[in-house]
N, C-alpha and C positions, 0 to 999 in steps of 0.2 A: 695604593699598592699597584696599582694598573696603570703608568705610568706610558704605556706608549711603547714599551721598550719588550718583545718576546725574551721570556724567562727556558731553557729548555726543562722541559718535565720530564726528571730524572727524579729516581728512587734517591730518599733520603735515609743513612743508614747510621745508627745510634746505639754507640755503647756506654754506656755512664755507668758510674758506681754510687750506689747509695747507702751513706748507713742511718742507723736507726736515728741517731744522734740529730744528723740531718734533716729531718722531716719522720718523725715517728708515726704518725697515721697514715702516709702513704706506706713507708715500711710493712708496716703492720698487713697494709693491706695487699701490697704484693706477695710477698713471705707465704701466704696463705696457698700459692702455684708454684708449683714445683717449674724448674727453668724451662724456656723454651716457650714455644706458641701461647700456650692458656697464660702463662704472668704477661705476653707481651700484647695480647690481645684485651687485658685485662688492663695495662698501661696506656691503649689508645682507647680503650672506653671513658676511663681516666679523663684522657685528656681532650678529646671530644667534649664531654660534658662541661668539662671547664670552658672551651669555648663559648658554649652556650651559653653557659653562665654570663660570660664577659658579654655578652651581646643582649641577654634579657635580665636585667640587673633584678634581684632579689625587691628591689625599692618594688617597682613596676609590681609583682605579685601583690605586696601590701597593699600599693593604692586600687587595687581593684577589691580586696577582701574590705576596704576601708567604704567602697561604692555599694557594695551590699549592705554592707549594716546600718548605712543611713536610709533604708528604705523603712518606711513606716509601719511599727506593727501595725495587725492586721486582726479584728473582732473577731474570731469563728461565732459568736454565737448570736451577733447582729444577723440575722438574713435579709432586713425592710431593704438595705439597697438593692441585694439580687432579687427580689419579690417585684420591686419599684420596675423593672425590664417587662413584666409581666401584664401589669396595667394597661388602661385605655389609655389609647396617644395622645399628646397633647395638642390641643387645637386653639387654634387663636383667629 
């Protein structure tokens, strides 16, 4: 993207037409603001998120839920190891 070359940073301004037919859950979920700032505001949250999305892929979230569950249960009702802390040291 960064290419070396200065882009000037101007306001980018978007009029588009959506209908239901076109993507019904986005539909759905603008419909909901009446026109003007709150649907438009509600469009860049939108699409914000999506970004993110594209940058921290859903996979990534699994393989971390997948790093917990292989940890080993755990006895609550063994205490000898936390006991075993408490003992004379050992000496050699």
């Amino acid at each position: 993207m960064n290419d070396g070359i200065s882009i000037p940073l101007e306001p980018i301004r978007l009029v588009f037409e959506l209908e239901r037919a076109d993507n019904p859950r986005l539909y759905d979920e603008l419909i909901r603001f009446k026109k003007g700032t709150k649907r438009v505001n509600r469009l860049r949250t939108l699409a914000q998120e999506g970004l993110l999305a594209q940058h921290w892929p859903i996979g990534f979230a699994g393989h971390m839920a997948e790093a917990k569950s292989e940890t080993a249960p755990r006895d609550r009702g063994d205490a000898s190891i936390t006991n075993q802390v408490f003992d004379e040291p050992i000496t050699e």
